[in-house]
N, CA, C and O atoms as CSV, one atom per row, in Angstrom:
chain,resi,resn,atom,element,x,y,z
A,1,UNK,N,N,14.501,28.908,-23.737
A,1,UNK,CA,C,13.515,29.966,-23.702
A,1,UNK,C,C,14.212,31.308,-23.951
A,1,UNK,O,O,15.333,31.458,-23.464
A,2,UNK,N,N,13.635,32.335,-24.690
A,2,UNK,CA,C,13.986,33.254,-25.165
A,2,UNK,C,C,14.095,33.875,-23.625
A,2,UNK,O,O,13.443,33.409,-22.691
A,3,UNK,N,N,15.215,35.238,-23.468
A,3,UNK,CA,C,15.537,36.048,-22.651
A,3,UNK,C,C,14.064,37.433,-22.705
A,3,UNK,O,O,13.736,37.618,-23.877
A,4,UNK,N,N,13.667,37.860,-22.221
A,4,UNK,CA,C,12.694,39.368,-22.437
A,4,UNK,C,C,13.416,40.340,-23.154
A,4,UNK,O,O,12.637,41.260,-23.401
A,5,UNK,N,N,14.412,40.546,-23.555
A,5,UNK,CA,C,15.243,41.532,-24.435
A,5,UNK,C,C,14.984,41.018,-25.665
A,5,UNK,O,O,14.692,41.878,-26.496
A,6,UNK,N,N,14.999,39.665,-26.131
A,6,UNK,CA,C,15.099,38.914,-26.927
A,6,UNK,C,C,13.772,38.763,-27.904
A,6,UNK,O,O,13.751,38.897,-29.128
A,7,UNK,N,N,12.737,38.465,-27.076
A,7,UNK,CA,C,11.055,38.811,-27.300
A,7,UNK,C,C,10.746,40.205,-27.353
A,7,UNK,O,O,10.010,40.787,-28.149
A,8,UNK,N,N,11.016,40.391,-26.964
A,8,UNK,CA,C,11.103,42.380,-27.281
A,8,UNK,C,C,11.364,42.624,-28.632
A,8,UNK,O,O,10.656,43.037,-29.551
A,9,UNK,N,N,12.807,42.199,-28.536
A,9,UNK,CA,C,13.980,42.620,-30.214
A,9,UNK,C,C,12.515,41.704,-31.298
A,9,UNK,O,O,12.338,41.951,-32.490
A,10,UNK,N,N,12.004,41.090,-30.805
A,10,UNK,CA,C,11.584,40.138,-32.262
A,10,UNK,C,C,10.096,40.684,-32.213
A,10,UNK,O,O,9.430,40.511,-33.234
A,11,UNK,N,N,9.479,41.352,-31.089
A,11,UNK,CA,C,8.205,41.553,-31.570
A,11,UNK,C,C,8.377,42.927,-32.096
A,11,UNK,O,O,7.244,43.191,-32.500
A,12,UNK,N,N,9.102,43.925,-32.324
A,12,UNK,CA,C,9.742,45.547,-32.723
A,12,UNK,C,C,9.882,44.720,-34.166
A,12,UNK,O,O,9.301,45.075,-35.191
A,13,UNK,N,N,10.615,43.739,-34.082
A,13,UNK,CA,C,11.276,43.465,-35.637
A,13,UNK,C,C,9.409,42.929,-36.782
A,13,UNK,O,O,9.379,42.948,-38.012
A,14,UNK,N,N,8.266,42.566,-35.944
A,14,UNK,CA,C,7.665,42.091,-36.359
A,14,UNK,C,C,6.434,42.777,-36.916
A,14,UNK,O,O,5.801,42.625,-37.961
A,15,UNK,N,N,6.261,43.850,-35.529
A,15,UNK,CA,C,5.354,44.915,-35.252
A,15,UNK,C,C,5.502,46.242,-36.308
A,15,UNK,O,O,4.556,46.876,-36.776
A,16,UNK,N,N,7.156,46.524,-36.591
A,16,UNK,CA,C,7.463,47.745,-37.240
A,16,UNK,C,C,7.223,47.975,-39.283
A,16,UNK,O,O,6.961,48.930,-40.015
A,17,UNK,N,N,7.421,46.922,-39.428
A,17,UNK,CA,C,6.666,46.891,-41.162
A,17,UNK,C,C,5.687,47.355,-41.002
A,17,UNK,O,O,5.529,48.571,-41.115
A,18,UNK,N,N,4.686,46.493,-40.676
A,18,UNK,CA,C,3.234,46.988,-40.741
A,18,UNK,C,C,2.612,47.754,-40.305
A,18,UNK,O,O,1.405,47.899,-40.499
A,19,UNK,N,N,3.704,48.764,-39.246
A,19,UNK,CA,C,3.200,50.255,-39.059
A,19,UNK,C,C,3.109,51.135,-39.932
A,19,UNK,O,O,2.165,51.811,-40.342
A,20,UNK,N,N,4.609,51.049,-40.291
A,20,UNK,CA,C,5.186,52.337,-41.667
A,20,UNK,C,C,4.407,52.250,-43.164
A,20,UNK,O,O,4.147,53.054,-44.060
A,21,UNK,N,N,4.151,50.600,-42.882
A,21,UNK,CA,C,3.658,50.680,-44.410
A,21,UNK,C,C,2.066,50.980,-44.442
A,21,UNK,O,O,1.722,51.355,-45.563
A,22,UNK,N,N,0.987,50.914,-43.493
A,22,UNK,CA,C,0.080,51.460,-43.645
A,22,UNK,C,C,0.022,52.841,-43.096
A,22,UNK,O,O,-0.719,53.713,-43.552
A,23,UNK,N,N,0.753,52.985,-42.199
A,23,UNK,CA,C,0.814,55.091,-42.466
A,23,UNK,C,C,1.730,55.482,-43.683
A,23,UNK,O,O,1.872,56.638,-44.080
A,24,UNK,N,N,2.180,54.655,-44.088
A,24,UNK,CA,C,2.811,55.657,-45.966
A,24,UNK,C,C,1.405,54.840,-47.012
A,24,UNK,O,O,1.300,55.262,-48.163
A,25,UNK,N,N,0.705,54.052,-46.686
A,25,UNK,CA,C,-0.544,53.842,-47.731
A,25,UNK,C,C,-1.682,55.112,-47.384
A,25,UNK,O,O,-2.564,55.692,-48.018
A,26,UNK,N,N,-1.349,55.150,-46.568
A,26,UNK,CA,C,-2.967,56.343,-45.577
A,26,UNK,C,C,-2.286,57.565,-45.997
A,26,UNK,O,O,-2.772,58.200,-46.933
A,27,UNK,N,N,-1.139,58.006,-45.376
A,27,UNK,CA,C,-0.959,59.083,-46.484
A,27,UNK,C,C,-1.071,59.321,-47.596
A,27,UNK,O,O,-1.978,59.987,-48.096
A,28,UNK,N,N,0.012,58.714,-48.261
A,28,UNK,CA,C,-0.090,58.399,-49.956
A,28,UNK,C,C,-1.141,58.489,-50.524
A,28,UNK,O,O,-1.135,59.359,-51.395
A,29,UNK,N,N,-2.143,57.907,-50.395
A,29,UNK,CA,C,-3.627,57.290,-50.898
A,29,UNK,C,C,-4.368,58.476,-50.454
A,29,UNK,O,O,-5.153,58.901,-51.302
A,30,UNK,N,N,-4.317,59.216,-49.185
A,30,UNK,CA,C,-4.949,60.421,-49.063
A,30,UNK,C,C,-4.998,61.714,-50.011
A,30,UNK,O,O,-5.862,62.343,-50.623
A,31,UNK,N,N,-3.445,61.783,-49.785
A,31,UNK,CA,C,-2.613,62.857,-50.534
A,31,UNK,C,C,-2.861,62.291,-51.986
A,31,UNK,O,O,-3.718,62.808,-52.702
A,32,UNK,N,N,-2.342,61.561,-52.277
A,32,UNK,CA,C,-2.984,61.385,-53.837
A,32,UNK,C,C,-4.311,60.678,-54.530
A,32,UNK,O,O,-4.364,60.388,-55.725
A,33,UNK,N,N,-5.321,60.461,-53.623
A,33,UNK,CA,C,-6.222,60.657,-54.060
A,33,UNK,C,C,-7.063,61.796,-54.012
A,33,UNK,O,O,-7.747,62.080,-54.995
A,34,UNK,N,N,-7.083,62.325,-53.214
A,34,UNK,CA,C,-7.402,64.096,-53.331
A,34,UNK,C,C,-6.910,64.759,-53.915
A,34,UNK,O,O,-7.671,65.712,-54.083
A,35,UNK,N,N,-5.624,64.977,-54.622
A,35,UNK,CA,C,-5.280,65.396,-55.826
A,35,UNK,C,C,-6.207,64.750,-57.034
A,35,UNK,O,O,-6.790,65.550,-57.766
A,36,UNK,N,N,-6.339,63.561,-57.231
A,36,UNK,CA,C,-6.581,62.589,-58.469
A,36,UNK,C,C,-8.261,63.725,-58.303
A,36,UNK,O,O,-8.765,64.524,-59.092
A,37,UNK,N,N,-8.634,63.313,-57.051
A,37,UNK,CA,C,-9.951,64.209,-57.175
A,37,UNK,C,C,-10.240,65.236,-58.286
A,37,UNK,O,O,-10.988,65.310,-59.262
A,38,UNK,N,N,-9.034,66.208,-57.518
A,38,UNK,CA,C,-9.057,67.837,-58.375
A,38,UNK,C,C,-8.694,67.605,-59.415
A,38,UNK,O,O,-9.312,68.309,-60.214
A,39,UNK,N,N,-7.836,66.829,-59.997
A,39,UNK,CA,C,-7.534,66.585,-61.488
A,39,UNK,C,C,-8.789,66.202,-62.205
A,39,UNK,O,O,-9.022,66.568,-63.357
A,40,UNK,N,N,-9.619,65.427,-61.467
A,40,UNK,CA,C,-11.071,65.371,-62.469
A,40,UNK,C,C,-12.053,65.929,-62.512
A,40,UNK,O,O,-13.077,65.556,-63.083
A,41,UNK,N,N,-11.825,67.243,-61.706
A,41,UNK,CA,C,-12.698,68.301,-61.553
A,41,UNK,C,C,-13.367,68.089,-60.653
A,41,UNK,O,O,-14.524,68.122,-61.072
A,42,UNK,N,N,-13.347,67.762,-59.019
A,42,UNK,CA,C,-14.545,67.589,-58.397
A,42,UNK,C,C,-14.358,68.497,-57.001
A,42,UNK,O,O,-14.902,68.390,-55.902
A,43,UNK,N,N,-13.459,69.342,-57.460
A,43,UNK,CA,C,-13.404,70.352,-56.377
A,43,UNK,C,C,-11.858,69.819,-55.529
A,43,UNK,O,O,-11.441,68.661,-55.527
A,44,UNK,N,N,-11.194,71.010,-54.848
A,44,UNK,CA,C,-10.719,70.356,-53.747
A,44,UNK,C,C,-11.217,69.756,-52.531
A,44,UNK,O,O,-12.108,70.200,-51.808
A,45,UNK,N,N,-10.386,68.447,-52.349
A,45,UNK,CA,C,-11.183,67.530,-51.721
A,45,UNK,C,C,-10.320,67.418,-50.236
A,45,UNK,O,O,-9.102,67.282,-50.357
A,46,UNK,N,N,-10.677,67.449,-49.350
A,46,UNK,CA,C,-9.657,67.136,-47.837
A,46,UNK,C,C,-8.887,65.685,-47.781
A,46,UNK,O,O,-9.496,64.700,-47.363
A,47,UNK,N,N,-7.589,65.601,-48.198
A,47,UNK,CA,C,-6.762,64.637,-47.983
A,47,UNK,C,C,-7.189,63.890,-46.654
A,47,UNK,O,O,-6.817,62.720,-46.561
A,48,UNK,N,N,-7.765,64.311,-45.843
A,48,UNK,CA,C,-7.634,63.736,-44.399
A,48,UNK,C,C,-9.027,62.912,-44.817
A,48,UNK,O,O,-9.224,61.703,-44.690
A,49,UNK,N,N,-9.537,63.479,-45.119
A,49,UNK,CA,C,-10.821,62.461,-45.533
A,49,UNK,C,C,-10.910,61.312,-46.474
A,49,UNK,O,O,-11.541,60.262,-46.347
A,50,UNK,N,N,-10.238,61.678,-47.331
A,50,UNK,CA,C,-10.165,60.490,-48.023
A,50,UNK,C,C,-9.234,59.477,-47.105
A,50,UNK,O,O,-9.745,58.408,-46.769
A,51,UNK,N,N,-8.119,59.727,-46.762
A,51,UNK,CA,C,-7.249,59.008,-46.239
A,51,UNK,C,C,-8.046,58.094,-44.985
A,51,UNK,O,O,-7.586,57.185,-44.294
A,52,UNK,N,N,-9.523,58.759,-44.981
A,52,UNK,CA,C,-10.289,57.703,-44.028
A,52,UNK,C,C,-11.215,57.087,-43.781
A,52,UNK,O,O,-11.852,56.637,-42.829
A,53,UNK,N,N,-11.194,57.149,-45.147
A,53,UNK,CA,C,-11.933,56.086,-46.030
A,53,UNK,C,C,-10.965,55.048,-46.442
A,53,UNK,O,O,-11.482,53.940,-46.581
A,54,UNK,N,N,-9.839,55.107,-46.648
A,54,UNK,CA,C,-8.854,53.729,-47.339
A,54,UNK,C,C,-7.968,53.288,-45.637
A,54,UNK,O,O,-7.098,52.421,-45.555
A,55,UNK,N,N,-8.286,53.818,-44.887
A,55,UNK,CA,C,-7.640,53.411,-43.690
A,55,UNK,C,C,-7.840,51.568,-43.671
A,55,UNK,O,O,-6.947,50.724,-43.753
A,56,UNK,N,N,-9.197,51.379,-43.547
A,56,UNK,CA,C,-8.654,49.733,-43.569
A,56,UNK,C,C,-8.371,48.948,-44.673
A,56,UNK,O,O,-8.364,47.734,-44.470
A,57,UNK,N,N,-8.036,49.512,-46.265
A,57,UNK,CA,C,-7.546,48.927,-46.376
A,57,UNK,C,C,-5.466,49.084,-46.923
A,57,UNK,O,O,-4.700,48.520,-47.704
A,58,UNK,N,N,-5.419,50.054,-46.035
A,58,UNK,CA,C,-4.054,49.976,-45.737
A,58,UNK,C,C,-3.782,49.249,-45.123
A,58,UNK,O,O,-2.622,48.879,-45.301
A,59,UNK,N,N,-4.593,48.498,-43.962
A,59,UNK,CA,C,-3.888,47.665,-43.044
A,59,UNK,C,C,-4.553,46.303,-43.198
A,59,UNK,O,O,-4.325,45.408,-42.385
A,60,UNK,N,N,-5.586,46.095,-44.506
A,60,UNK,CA,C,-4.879,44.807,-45.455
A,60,UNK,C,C,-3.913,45.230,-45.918
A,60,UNK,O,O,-3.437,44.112,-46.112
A,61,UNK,N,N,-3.253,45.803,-46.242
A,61,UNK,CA,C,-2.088,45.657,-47.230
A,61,UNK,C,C,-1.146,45.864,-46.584
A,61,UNK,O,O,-0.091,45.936,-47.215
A,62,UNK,N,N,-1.091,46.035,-45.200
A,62,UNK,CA,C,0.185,46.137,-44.459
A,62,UNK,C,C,0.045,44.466,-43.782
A,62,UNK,O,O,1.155,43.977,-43.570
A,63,UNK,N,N,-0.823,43.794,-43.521
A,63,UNK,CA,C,-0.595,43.001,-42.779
A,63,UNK,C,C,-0.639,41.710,-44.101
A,63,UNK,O,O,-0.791,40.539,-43.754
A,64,UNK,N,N,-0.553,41.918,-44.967
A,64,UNK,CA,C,-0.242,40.827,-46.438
A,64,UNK,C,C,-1.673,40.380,-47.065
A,64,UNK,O,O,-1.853,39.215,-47.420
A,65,UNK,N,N,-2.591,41.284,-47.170
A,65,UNK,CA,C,-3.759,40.587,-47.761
A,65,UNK,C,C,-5.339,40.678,-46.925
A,65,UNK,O,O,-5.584,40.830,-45.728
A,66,UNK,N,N,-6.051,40.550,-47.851
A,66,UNK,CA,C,-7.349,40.545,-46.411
A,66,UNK,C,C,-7.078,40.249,-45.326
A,66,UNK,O,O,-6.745,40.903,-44.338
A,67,UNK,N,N,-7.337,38.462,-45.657
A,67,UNK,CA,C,-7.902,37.833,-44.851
A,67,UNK,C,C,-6.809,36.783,-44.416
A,67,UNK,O,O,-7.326,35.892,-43.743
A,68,UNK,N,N,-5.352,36.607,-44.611
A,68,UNK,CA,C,-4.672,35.486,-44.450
A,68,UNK,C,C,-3.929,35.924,-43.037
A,68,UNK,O,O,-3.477,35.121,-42.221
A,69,UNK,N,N,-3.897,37.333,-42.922
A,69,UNK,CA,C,-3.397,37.297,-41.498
A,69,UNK,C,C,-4.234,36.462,-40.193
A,69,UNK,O,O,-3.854,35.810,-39.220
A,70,UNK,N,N,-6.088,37.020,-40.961
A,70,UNK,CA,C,-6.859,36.630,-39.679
A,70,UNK,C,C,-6.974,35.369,-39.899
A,70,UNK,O,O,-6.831,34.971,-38.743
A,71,UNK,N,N,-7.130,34.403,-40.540
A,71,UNK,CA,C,-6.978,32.759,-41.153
A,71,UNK,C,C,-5.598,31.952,-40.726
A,71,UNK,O,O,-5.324,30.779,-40.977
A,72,UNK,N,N,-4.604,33.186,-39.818
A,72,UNK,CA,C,-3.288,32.460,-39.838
A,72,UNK,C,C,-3.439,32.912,-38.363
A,72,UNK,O,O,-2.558,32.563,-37.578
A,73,UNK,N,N,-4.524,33.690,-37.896
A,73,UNK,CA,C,-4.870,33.972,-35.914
A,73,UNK,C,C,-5.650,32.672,-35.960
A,73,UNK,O,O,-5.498,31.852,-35.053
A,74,UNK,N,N,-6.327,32.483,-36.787
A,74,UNK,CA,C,-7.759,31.262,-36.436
A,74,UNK,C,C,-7.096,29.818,-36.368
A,74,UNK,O,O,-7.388,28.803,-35.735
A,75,UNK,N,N,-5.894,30.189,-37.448
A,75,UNK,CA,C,-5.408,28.059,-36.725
A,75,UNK,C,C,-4.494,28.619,-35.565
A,75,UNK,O,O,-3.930,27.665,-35.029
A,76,UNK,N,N,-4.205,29.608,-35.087
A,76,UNK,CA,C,-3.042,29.368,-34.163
A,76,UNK,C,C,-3.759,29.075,-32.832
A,76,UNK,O,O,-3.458,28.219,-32.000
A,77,UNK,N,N,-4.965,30.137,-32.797
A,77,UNK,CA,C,-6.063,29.743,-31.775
A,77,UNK,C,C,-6.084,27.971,-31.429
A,77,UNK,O,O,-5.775,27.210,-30.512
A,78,UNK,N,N,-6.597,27.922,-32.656
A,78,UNK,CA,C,-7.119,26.579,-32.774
A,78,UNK,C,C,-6.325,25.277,-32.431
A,78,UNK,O,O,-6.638,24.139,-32.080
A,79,UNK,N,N,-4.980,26.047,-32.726
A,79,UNK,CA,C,-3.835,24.860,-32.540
A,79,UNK,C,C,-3.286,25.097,-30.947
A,79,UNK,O,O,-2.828,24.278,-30.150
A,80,UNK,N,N,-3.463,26.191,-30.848
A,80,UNK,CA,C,-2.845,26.394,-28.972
A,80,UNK,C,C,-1.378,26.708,-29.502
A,80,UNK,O,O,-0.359,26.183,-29.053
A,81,UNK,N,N,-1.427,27.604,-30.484
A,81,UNK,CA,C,0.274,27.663,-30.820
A,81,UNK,C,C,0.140,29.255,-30.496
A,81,UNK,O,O,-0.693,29.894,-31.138
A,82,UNK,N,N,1.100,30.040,-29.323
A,82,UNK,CA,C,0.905,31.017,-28.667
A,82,UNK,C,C,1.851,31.973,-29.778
A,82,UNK,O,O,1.337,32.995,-30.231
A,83,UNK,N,N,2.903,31.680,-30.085
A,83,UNK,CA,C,3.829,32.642,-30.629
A,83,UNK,C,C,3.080,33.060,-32.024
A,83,UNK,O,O,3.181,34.228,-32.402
A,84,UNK,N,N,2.368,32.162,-32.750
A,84,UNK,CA,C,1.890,32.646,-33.834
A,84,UNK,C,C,0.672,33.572,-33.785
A,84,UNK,O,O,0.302,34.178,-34.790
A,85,UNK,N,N,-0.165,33.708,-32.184
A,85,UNK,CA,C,-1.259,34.443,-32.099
A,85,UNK,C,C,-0.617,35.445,-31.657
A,85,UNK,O,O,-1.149,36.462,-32.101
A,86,UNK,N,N,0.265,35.683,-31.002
A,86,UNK,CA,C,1.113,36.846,-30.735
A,86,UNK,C,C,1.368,37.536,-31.816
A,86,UNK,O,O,0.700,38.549,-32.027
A,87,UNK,N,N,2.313,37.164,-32.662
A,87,UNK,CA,C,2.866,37.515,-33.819
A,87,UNK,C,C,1.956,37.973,-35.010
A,87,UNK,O,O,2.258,38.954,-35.690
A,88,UNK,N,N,0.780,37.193,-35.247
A,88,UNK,CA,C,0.047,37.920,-36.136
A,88,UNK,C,C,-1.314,38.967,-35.251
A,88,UNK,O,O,-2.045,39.636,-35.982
A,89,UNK,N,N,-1.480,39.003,-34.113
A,89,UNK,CA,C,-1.998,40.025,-33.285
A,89,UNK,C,C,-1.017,41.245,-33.393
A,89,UNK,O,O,-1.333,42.432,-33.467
A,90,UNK,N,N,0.058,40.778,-33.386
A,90,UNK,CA,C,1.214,42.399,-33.183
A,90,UNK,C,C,0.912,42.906,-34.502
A,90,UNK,O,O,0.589,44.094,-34.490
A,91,UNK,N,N,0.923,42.370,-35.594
A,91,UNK,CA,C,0.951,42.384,-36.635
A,91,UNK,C,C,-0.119,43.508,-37.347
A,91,UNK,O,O,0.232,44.528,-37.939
A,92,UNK,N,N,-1.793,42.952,-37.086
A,92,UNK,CA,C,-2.630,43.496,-36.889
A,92,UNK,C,C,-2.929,44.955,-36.379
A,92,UNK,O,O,-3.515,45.709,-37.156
A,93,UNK,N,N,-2.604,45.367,-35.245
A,93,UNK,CA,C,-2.717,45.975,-34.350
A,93,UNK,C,C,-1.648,46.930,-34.411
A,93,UNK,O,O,-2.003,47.992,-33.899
A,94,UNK,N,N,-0.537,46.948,-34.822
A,94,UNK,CA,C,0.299,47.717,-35.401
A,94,UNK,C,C,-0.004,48.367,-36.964
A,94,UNK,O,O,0.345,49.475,-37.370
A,95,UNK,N,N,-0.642,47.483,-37.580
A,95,UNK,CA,C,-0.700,48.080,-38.894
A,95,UNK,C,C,-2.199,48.795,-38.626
A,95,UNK,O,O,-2.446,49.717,-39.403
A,96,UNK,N,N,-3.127,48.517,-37.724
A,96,UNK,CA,C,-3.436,49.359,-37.545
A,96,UNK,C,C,-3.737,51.079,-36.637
A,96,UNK,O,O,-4.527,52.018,-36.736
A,97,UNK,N,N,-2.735,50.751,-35.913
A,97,UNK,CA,C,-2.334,52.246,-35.211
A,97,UNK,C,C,-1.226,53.091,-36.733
A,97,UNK,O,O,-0.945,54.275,-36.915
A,98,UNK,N,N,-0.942,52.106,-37.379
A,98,UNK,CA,C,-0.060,53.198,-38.460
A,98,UNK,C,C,-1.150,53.588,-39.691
A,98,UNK,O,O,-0.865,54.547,-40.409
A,99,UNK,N,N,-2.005,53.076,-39.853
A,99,UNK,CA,C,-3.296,53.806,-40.366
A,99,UNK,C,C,-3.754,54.837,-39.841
A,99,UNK,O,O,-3.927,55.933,-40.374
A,100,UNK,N,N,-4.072,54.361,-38.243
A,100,UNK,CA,C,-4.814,55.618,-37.962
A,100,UNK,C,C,-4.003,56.767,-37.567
A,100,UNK,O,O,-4.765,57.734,-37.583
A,101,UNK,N,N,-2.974,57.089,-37.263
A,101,UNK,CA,C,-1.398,57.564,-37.487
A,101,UNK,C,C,-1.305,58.467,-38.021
A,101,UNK,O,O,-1.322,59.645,-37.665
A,102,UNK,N,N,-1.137,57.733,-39.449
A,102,UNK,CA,C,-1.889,58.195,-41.258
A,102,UNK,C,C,-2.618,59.251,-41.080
A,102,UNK,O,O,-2.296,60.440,-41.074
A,103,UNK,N,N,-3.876,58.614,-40.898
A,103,UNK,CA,C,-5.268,59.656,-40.469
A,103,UNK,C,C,-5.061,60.782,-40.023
A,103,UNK,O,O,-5.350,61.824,-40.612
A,104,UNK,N,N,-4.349,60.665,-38.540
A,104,UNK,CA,C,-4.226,61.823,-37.498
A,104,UNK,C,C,-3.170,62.449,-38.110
A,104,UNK,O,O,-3.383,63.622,-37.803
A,105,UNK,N,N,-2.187,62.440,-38.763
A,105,UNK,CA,C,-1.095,63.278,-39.311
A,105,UNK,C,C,-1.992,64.028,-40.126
A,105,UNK,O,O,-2.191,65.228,-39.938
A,106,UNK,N,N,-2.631,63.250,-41.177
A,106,UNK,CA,C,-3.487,64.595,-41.863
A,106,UNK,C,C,-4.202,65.443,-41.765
A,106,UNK,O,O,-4.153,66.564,-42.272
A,107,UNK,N,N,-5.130,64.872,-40.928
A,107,UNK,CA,C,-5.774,65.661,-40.109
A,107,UNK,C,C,-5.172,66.858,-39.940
A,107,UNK,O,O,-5.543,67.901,-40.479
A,108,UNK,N,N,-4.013,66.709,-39.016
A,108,UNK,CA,C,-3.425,67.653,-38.228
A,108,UNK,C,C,-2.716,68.682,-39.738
A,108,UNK,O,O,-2.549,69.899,-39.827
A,109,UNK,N,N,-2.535,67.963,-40.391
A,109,UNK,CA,C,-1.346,69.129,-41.692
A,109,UNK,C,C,-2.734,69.695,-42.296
A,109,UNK,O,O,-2.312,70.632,-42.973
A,110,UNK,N,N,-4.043,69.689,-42.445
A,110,UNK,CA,C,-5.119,69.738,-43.075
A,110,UNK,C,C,-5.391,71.624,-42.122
A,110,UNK,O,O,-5.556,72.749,-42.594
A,111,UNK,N,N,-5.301,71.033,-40.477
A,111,UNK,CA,C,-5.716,71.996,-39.978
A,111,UNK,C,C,-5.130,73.295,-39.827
A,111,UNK,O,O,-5.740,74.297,-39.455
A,112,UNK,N,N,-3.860,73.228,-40.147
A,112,UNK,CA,C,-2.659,74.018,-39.714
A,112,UNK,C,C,-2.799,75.418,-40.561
A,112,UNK,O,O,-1.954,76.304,-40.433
């Protein structure tokens, strides 16, 4: 059985992708789609807003795809296999606090 330092080290190692990469999609996608906006003439547009509108699907794309994270919670359920409902729950749930992250950073640089 794993030590608690050990389960720790591996849910950080599991949890931390799918933070960064949907708060750099929520930015990114904010910030440059509100530019793409003004480039086609439709006024300046609030980065923070757009960025929250694509919020979920940064965190498909942080957690690998729609639907295969939640299809890979539904057999683990199903199977009584605990580490894999863990693991793709951290998964989830991390990519989405780094969306909304995303969000709230712009927000905040929007208001300043």
């Amino acid at each position: 059985m794993q030590t608690l330092q050990q389960a720790i080290n591996k849910t950080v190692q599991t949890g931390l992708p799918p933070f960064f990469l949907a708060l750099g999609v929520t930015i990114g996608g904010g910030l440059l789609g509100s530019f793409g906006l003004w480039l086609a003439g439709k006024g300046p547009q609030d980065p923070a807003q757009t960025a929250y509108r694509i919020r979920i699907w940064a965190v498909a794309i942080a957690i690998g795809g729609t639907l295969t994270a939640l299809e890979n919670l539904e057999r683990g359920v199903f199977a009584r296999a605990l580490p894999a409902i863990v693991r793709d729950g951290v998964a989830i749930v991390t990519a989405y606090l780094g969306a909304q992250t995303g969000y709230w950073l712009l927000t905040w640089l929007v208001t300043l």
